[in-house]
NUKOL-853187 format. One record per residue (C-alpha): residue number from 1; x, y, z. Coordinates in Angstrom, 2 decimals. Example, Ala and Ser with C-alpha at 12.3 -4.5 7.8 and 13.67 -1.06 7.14 Angstrom:
<rs>
<1,<12.30,-4.50,7.80>>
<2,<13.67,-1.06,7.14>>
</rs>
This chain:
<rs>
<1,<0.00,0.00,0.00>>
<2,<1.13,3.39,-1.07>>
<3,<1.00,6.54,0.99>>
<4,<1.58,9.88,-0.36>>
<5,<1.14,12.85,2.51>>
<6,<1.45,16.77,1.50>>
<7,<2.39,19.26,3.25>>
<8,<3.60,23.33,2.96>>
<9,<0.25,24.76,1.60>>
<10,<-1.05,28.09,3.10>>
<11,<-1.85,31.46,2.11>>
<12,<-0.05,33.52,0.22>>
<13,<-0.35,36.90,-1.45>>
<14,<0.11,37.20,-5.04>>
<15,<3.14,37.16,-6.66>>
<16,<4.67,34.72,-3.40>>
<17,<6.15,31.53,-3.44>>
<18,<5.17,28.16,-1.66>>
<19,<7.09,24.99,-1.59>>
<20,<4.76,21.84,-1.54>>
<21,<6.27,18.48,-0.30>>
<22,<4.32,15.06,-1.14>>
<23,<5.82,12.35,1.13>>
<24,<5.83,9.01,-0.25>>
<25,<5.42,5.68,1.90>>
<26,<7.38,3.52,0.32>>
<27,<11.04,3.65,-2.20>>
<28,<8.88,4.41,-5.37>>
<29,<9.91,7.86,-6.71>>
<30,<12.64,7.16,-9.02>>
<31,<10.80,3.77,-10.65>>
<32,<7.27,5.35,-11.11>>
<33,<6.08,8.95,-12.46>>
<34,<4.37,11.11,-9.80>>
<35,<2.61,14.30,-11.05>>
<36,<1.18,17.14,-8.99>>
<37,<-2.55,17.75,-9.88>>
<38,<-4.89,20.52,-8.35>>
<39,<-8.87,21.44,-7.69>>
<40,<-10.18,24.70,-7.72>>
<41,<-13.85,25.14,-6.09>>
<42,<-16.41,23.96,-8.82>>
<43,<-13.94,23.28,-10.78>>
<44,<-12.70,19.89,-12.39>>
<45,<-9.27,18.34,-11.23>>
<46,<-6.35,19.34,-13.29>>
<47,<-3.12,18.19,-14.45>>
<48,<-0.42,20.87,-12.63>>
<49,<2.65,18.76,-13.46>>
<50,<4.51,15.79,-13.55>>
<51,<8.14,13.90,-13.72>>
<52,<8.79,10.49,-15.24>>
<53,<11.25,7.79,-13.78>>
<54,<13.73,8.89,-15.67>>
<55,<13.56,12.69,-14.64>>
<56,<11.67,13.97,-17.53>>
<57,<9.26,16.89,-16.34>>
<58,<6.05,18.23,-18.01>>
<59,<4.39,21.26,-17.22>>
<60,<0.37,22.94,-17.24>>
<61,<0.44,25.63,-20.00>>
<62,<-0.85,27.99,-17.25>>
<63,<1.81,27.05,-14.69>>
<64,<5.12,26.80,-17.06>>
<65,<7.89,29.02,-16.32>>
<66,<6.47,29.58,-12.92>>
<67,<6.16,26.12,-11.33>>
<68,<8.71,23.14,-10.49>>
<69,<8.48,19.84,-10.16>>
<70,<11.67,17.85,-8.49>>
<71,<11.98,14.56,-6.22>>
<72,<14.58,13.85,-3.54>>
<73,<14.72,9.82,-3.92>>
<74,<16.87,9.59,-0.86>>
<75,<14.03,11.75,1.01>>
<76,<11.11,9.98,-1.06>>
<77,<10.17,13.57,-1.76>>
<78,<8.21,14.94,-3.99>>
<79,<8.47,18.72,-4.69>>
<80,<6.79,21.70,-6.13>>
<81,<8.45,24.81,-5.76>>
<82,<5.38,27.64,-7.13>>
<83,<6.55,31.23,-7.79>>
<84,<5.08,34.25,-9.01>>
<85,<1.34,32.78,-7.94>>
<86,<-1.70,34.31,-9.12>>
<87,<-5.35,34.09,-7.31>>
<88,<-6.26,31.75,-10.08>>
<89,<-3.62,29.67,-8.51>>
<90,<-5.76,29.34,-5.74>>
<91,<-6.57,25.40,-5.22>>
<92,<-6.40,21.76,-3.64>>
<93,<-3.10,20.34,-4.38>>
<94,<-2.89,16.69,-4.67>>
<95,<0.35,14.35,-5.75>>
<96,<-0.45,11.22,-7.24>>
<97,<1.45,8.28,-8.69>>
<98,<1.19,5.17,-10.27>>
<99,<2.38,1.89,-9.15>>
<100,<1.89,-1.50,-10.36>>
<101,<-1.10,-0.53,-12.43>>
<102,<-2.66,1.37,-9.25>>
<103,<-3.28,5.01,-8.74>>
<104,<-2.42,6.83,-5.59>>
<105,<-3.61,10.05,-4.61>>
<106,<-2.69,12.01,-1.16>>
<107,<-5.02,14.02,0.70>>
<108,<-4.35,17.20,-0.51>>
<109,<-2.96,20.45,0.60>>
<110,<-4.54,24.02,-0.04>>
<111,<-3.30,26.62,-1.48>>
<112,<-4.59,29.86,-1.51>>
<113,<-3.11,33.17,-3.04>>
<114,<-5.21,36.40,-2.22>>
<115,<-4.23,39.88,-0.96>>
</rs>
């Protein structure tokens, strides 16, 4: 059984920075992809990011250039480092991965950016 557990949302203003960590259970971040996905009120549950196994990342349209994705294997760490955020921004944060033909999903972490 996986585990994934975030942590390091808050509030923000705009134009801050947050650091979101997704803790994994078990050894699985460098052999499985793990993505960061988010849910705004109303609002269907969206693709923020994601890394492959063998480091490769892929970014939202809306978040590139602003957003990072990065693992610590050692740590079984998940990051995302989020700069320049925008009220739109504002959101659930979930990590997910796959493993073994399963889906994992944490509980979440909020974000909100508002002045």
């Amino acid at each position: 059984q996986v585990q994934l557990v975030e942590s390091g949302g808050g509030l923000v203003q705009p134009g801050g920075s947050l650091r979101l960590a997704c803790a994994a259970s078990l050894s699985i971040l460098s052999d499985n992809p793990m993505g960061w996905y988010r849910q705004a009120p109303g609002k269907l549950r969206e693709l923020v990011a994601i890394i492959s196994s063998g480091g490769k990342s892929n970014y939202a349209e809306s978040v590139k250039d602003r957003f990072t994705i990065s693992r610590d294997n050692a740590k079984n760490t998940l990051y995302l480092q989020m700069n320049s955020l925008k009220p739109e921004d504002t959101a659930v944060y979930y990590c997910n991965t796959m493993v073994d033909g399963m889906i994992y999903w944490g509980q979440g972490t909020q974000v909100t950016v508002s002045s």
